[in-house]
N, C-alpha and C positions, 0 to 999 in steps of 0.2 A: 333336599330329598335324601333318607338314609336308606343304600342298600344291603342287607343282610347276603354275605356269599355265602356258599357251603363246596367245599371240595372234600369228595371220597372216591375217586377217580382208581385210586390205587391203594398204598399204603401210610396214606397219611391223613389224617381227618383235621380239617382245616375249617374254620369259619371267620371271618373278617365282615366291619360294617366299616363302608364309605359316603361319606356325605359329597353331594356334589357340589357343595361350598367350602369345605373344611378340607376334602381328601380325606385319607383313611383316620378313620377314628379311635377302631378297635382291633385287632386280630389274636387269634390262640392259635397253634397249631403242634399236634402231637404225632409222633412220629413212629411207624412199627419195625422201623431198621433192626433194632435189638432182638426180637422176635423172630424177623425172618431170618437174620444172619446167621442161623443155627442151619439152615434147608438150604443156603446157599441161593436164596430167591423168593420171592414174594409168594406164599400159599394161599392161591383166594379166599377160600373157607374161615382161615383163619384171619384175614383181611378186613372179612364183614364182620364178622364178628367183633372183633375189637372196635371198628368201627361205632357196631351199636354200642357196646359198653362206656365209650368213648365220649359220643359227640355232645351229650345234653352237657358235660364238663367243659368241654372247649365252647359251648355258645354261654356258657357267665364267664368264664374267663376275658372271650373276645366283649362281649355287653362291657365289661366290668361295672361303672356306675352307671349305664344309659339302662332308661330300663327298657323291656323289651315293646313295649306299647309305641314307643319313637318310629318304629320300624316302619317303612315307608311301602317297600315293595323286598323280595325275595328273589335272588338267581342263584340256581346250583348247578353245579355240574352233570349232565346228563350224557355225555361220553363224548369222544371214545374212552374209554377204558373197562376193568374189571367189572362185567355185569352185577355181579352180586354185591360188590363194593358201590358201584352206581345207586343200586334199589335202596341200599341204605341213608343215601342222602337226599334220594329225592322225596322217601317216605317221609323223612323228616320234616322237606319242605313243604312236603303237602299238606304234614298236620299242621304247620304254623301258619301257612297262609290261610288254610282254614279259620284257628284258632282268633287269626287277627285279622282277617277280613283283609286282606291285602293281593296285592298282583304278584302271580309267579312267575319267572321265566328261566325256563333252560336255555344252559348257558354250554358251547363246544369249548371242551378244555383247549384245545390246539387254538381256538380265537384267543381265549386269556391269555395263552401264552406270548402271541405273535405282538397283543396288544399292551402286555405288562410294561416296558419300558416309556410307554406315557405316561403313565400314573407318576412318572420321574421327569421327566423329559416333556412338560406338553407344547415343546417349538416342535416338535414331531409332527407334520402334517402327511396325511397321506396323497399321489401314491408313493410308498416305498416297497422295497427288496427284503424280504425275511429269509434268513437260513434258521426252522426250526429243527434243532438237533437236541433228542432227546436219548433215553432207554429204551421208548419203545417207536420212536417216529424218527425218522431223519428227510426234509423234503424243504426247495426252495419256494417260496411262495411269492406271488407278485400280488400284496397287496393295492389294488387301485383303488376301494371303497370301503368304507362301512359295510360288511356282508358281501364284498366283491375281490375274492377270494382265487385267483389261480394257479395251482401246482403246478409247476414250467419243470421241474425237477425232482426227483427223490430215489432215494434206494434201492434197488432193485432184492433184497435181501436184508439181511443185516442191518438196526438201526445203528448210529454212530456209539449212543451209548452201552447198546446191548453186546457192540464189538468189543467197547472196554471189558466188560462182565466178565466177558470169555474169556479174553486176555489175560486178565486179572487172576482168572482160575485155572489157567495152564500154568502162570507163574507164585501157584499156592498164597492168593492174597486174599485179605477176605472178602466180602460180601456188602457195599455195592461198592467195585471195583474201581471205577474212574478216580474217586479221590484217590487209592492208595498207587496206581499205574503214574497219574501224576505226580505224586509224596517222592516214590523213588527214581521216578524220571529225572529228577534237578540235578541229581550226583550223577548220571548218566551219559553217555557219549549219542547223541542221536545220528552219528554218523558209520556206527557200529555196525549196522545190520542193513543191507541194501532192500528192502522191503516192498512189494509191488505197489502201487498206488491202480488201483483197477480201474476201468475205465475211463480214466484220466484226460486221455486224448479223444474221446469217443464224441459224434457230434450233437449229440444231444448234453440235456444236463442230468442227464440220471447218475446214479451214481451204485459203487459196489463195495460191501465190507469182507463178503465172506473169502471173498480168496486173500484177502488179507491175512485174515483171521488165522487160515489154515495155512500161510506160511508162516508166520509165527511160530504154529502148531509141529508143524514139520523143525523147524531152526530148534526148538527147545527137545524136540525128542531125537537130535543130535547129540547134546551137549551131556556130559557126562557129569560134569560137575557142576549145578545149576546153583552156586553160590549167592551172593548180595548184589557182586557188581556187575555177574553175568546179565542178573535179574535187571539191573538197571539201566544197563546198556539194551537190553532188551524193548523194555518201557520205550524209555527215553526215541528210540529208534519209530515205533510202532507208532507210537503219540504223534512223531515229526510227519510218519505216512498220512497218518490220518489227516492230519493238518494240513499239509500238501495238497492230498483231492481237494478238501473242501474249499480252501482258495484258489485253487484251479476253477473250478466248478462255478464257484461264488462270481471271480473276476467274469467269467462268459458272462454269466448272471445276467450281471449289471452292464457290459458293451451292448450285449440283447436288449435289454429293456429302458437302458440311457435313466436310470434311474440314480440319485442322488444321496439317499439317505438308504445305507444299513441298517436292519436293526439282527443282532445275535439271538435266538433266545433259545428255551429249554435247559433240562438238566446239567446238560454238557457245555453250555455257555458260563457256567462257570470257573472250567478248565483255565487256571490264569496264562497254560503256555499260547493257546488255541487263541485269546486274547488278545495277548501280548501282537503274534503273528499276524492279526486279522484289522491290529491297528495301523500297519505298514500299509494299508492300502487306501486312508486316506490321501496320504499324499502321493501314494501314483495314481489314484485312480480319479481325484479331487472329490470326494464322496466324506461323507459322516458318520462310523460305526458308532451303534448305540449297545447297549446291553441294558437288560433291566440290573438292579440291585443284586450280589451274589445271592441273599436269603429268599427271593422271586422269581430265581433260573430256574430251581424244582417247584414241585406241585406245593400254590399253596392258596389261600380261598381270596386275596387281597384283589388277584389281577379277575378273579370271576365276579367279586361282587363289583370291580372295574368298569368292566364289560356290562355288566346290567346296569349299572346307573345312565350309561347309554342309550336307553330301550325304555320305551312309555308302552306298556301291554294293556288292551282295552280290560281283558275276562281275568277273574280274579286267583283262579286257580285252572287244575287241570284232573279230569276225572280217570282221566287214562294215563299212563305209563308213557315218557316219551323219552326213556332210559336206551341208549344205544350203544352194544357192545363198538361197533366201526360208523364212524361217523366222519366222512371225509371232508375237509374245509370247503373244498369248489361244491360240495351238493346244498350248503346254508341258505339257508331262505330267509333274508330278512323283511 
């Protein structure tokens, strides 16, 4: 069976077909980083929009020679994210499912995400332990089923990625931040800057960026001379904070729930320091960190049409809208 994904979630229009004998077959995906990088941030308006002009491009790229008649069933992304970017993929879906008589099914970006490293990995059996940390999501999730989904932890502000953004833009970097916070973090001293780690000791597992944030904030509108290596010792320091909670936070995790298998995912699971760090705990903790592929950390349509090749939907399409700006993983209904 081939599934056709579609991801328009945010800024990037993405479409991937997977066969559930072969693995992935196809994928395009185009990207509006250059676009936004001018606004310092993703402008929705101008999100969908490209989108539309976009997507019919990236579905013969992803096809390339299959033709589109192979098409078995359709999953797309139906949120959380950008509403107006959402409508634009799901219109898409509906006219194909239509066109081809096939099953539609909406698909939770934050499930592709958690789920992306099997599509690499399938000795991955569930349950496992998720840290999804994204731009715009940062929360632990105790995956124990297919669609059995519990949030034990997450942010209480600030997602991990969106901390980088800011960061990034106190330290005049460009726009999306994380890669260049890490670029100059390497030359960096992370023992520079004593930085809070928020809620660290706290007995839950929630977790806090922004008073990070805002020390940062405070340290650089100290410094008088905010040079290259201030700037990296800066990095370097914040990046080490951030990493700190999160395996703070992760190791409770996993004593709580006696869980065995990691898996990293999201944007920010590509961060090679956060990695590197997050592998020292296989052998204290006798556990298995996974990560999906770096090109699968961020948004892209491979791990959605992933997820749908999962899922036999009776009805063919859907006559209503089931596009959701906030769509929380523990509310799924499979």
């Amino acid at each position: 069976m081939k599934t056709l994904g579609i991801e328009t979630s945010c800024d990037e229009t993405a479409i991937a077909i997977y066969d559930s004998h072969e693995g992935l077959v196809g994928e395009s995906i185009h990207s509006q980083i250059k676009m936004h990088t001018q606004y310092g941030g993703v402008v929705p308006e101008l999100a969908s929009r490209d989108h539309c002009s976009k997507i019919v491009n990236v579905m013969k790229e992803a096809l390339g020679d299959y033709p589109i008649e192979c098409i078995d069933q359709i999953a797309y992304t139906s949120g959380p994210g950008l509403l107006g970017a959402l409508l634009i993929g799901e219109s898409f879906a509906q006219g194909l499912s239509s066109a081809l008589n096939v099953p539609l099914i909406p698909i939770n970006h934050l499930e592709g995400h958690l789920m992306s490293p099997m599509m690499e990995f399938p000795e991955i059996k569930m349950p496992f332990l998720c840290l999804l940390i994204s731009g715009g999501h940062s929360m632990i999730v105790d995956v124990k089923d297919k669609g059995s989904y519990q949030i034990i932890g997450q942010s209480q502000d600030d997602a991990v990625g969106e901390a980088f953004d800011k960061v990034a833009k106190l330290l005049d970097l460009p726009y999306p931040g994380g890669p260049y916070i890490e670029k100059i973090a390497i030359s960096g001293d992370p023992e520079t800057y004593d930085f809070p780690r928020p809620m660290v000791h706290s007995d839950n597992l929630d977790m806090s960026l922004s008073g990070l944030k805002t020390s940062v904030l405070y340290t650089v509108q100290k410094i008088d001379n905010l040079d290259e290596k201030v700037k990296s010792n800066i990095a370097a320091s914040f990046q080490k904070a951030v990493s700190d909670l999160l395996i703070a936070k992760t190791t409770k995790a996993i004593k709580t729930t006696n869980r065995k298998d990691l898996i990293i995912a999201g944007g920010v699971a590509a961060n090679k320091f956060i990695r590197n760090e997050f592998k020292n705990l296989e052998e204290d903790l006798n556990i298995k960190v996974y990560y999906p592929d770096l090109k699968y950390c961020g948004d892209n349509a491979a791990m959605i049409a992933f997820v749908g090749s999962k899922m036999s939907p009776k009805n063919k399409g859907y006559r209503t809208s089931k596009v959701r700006a906030r769509w929380p993983l523990d509310e799924l209904k499979q």
